[in-house]
C-alpha positions as CSV (number, residue, x, y, z in Angstrom):
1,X,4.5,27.2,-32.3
2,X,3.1,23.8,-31.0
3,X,2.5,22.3,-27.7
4,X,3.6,18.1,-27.5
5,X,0.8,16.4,-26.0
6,X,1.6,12.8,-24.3
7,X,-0.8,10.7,-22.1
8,X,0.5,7.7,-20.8
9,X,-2.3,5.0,-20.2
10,X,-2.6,1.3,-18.5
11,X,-2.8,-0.1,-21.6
12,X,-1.8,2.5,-24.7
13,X,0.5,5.8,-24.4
14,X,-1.1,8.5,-27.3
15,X,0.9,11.2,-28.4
16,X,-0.5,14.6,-29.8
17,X,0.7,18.1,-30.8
18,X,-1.8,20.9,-30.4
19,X,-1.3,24.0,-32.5
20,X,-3.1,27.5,-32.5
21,X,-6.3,26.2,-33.6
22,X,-6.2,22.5,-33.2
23,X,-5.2,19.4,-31.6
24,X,-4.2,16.5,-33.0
25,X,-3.5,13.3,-32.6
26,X,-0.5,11.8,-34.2
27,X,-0.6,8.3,-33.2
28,X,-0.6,5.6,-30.0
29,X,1.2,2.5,-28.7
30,X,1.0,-0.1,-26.1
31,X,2.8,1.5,-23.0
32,X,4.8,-1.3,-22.3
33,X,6.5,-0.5,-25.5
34,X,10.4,-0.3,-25.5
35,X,12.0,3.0,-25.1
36,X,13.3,3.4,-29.3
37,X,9.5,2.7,-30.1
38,X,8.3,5.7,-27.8
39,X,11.5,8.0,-29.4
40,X,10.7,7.0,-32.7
41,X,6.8,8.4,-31.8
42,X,8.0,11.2,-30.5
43,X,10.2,12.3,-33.2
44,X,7.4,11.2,-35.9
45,X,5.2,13.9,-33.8
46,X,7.7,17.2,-33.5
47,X,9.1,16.5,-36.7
48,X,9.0,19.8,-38.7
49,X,7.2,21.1,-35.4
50,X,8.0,23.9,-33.8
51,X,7.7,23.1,-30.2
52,X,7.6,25.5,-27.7
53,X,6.8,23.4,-24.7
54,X,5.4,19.6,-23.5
55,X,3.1,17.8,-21.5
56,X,3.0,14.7,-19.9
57,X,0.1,12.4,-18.1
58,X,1.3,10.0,-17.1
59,X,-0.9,6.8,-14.8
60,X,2.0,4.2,-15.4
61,X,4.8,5.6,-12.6
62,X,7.4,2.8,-14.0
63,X,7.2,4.2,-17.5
64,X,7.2,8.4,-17.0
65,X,11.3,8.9,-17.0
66,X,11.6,7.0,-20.3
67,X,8.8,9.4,-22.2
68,X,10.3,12.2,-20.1
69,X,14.0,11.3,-21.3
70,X,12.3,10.9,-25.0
71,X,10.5,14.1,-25.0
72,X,13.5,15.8,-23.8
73,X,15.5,14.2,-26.4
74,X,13.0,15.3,-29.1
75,X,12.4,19.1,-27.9
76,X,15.2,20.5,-25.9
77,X,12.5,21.0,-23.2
78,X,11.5,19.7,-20.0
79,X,8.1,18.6,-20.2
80,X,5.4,19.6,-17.7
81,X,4.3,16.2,-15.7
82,X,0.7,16.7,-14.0
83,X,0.3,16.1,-11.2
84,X,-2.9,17.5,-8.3
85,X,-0.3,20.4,-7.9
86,X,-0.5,21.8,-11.4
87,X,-2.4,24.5,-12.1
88,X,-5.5,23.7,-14.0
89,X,-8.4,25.8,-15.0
90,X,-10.6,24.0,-12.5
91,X,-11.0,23.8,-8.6
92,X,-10.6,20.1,-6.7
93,X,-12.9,19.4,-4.0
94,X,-11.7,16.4,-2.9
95,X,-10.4,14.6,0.2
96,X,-6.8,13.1,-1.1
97,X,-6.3,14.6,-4.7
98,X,-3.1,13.0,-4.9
99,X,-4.6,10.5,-5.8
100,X,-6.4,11.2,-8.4
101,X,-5.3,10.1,-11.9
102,X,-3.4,12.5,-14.8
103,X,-5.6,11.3,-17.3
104,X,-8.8,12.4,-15.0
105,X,-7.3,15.5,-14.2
106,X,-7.0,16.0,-18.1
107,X,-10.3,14.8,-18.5
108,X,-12.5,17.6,-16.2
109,X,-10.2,20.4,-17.5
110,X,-11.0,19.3,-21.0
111,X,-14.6,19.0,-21.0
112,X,-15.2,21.7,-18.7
113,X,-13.2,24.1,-21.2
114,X,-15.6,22.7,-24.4
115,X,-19.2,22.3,-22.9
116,X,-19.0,23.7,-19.5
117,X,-20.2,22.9,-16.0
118,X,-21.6,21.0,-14.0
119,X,-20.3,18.3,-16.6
120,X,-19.6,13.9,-16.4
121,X,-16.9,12.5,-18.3
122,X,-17.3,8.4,-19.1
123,X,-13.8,7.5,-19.7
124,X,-14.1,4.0,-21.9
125,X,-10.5,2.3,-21.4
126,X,-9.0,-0.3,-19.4
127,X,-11.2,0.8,-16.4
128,X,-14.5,2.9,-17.0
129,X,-13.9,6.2,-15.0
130,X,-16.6,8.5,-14.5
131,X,-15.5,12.1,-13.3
132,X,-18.0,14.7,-11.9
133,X,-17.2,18.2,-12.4
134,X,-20.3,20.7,-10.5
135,X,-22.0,23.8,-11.2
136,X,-19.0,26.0,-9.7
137,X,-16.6,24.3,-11.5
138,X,-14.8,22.1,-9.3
139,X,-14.0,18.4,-9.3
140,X,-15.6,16.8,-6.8
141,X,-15.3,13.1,-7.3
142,X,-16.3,10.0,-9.5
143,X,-16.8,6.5,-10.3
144,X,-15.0,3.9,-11.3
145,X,-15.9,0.5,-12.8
146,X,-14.1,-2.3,-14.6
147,X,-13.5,-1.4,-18.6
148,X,-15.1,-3.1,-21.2
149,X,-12.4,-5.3,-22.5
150,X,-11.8,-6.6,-19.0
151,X,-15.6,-8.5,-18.7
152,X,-14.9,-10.5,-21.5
153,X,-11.1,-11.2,-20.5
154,X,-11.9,-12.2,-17.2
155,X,-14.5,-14.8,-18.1
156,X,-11.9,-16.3,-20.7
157,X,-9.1,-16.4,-18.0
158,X,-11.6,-18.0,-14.9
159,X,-13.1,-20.1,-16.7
160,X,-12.3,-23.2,-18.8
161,X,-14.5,-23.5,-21.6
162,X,-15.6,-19.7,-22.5
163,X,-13.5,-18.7,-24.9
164,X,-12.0,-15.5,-25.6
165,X,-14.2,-13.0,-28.1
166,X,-13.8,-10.4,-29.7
167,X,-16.6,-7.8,-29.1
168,X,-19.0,-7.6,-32.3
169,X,-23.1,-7.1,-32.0
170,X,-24.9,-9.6,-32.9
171,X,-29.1,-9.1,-33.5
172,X,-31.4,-9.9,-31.3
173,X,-30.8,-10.6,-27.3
174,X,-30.4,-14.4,-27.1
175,X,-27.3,-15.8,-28.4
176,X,-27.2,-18.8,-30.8
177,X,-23.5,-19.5,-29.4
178,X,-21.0,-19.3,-26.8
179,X,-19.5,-16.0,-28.3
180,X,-22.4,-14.8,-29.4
181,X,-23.7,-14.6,-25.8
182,X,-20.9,-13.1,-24.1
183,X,-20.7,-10.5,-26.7
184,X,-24.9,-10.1,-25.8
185,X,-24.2,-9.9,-22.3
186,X,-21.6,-7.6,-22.1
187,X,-23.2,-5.0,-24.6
188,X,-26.4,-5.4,-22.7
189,X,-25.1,-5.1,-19.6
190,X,-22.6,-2.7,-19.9
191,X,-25.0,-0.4,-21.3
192,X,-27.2,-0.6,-18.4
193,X,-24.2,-0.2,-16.0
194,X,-23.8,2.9,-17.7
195,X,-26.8,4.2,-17.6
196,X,-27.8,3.1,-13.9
197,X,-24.2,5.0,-12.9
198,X,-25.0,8.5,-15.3
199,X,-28.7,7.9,-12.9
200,X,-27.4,8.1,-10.0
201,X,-25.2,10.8,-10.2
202,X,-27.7,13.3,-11.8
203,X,-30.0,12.3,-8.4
204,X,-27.1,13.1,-6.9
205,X,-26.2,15.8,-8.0
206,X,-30.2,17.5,-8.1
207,X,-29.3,18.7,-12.3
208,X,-31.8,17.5,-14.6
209,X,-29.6,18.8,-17.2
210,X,-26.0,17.5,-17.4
211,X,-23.7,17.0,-20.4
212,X,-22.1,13.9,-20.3
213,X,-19.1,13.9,-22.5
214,X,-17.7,10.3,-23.3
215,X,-14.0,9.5,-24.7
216,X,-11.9,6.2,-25.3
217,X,-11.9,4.0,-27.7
218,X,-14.8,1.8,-26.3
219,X,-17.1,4.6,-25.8
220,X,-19.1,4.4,-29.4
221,X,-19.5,0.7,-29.2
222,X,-20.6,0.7,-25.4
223,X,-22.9,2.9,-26.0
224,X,-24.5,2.9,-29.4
225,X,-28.3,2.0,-28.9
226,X,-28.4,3.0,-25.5
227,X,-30.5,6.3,-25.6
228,X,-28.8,8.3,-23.6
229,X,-27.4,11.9,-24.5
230,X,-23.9,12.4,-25.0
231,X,-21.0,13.8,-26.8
232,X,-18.6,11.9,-28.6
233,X,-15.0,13.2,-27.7
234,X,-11.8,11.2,-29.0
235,X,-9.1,13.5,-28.4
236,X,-10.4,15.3,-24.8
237,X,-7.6,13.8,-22.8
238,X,-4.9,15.1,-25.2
239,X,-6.7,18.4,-25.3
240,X,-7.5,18.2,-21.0
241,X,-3.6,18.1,-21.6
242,X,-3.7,21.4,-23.4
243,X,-5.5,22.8,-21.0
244,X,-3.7,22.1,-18.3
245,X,-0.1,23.3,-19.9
246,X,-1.7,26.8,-20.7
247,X,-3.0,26.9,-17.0
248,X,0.4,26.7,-15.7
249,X,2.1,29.5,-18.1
250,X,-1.1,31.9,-16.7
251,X,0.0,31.0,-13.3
252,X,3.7,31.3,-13.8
């Protein structure tokens, strides 16, 4: 029996089935894709499955009915949408947790379920988003900062001459071109963004020893070379998902 695993980003929906043992991930697409794209991943991901229940998180409100109405086509079965007021397997100490997003819900319940708490997931996608889970086990907070793709982007689109670049390293930390700087300044700089943020919150926090978990698909890139300890986690949200889904059976 398999769980089907959606999280529905700004910029790319991923779909995932998680089994006794596992959880994988079967593939992604740009959100804004049209409705027979997201059936079509959907069906690619229960087919020969037998799925006993789904999940959705979803941070794109204009887009949930259609992967709801896809997943229901797919399954037979309502899927769970998560919201503050699902269950999880963690506490929320926090002042308006309606708003906090599905995807950093998913997050906290994922990493605090594979290393533990207190615990800082770095969430590298269209915005950076840093969530804090403390020692007893309760999310608390976070930070949020603009993603990676988004420094470069915005230069290109204020600016008339910068181009746009695709990110690559380049050696040394003086560029011999245009591109070759803004790629420079935003690996530099983004990798001491992220390191004066993870500073700040350890002070905060008083923990010399916190596991900071990173996921998305900027994370390796942004912080390759940077020194700092972390963990490496692809498929956390689809697995915070998980997490989440069995949560609510325990609490039915």
């Amino acid at each position: 029996m398999s769980i089907l695993l959606v999280d529905i980003g700004n910029t790319d929906t991923s779909v995932g089935v998680a089994s006794t043992n596992r959880t994988r991930i079967i593939g992604s697409i740009p959100t804004g894709t049209g409705q027979k794209q997201a059936a079509a991943l959907v069906t690619r991901a229960t087919h020969k499955q037998e799925i006993e229940g789904a999940v959705i998180g979803s941070v794109v409100p204009s887009v949930t009915r259609g992967w709801t109405r896809a997943v229901r086509n797919a399954t037979g079965r309502r899927p769970l949408l998560v919201t503050h007021r699902t269950p999880l397997n963690i506490d929320i100490d926090y002042p308006r947790p309606e708003t906090i997003g599905a995807d950093r819900l998913a997050n906290a319940c994922g990493a605090v379920m594979r290393y533990g708490a207190p615990v800082v997931v770095a969430d590298f996608g269209t915005a950076l988003t840093f969530d804090i889970v403390s020692r007893q086990g309760a999310y608390v907070g976070g930070v949020i900062a603009p993603g990676l793709p988004l420094m470069t982007d915005y230069l290109a689109e204020k600016t008339a001459l910068l181009p746009r670049v695709k990110l690559r390293r380049h050696s040394g930390t003086v560029g011999k071109s245009t591109r070759a700087a803004m790629c420079i300044g935003a690996e530099l700089g983004y990798r001491g963004m992220v390191r004066e943020i993870l500073g700040e919150i350890r002070r905060d926090m008083g923990v010399r020893a916190l596991h900071v978990c990173a996921t998305g698909g900027h994370a390796n890139w942004a912080l390759q070379g940077s020194r700092l300890a972390y963990t490496y986690d692809p498929d956390l949200t689809l697995f915070g998902l998980r997490c989440i889904y069995e949560a609510s059976l325990e609490a039915e």
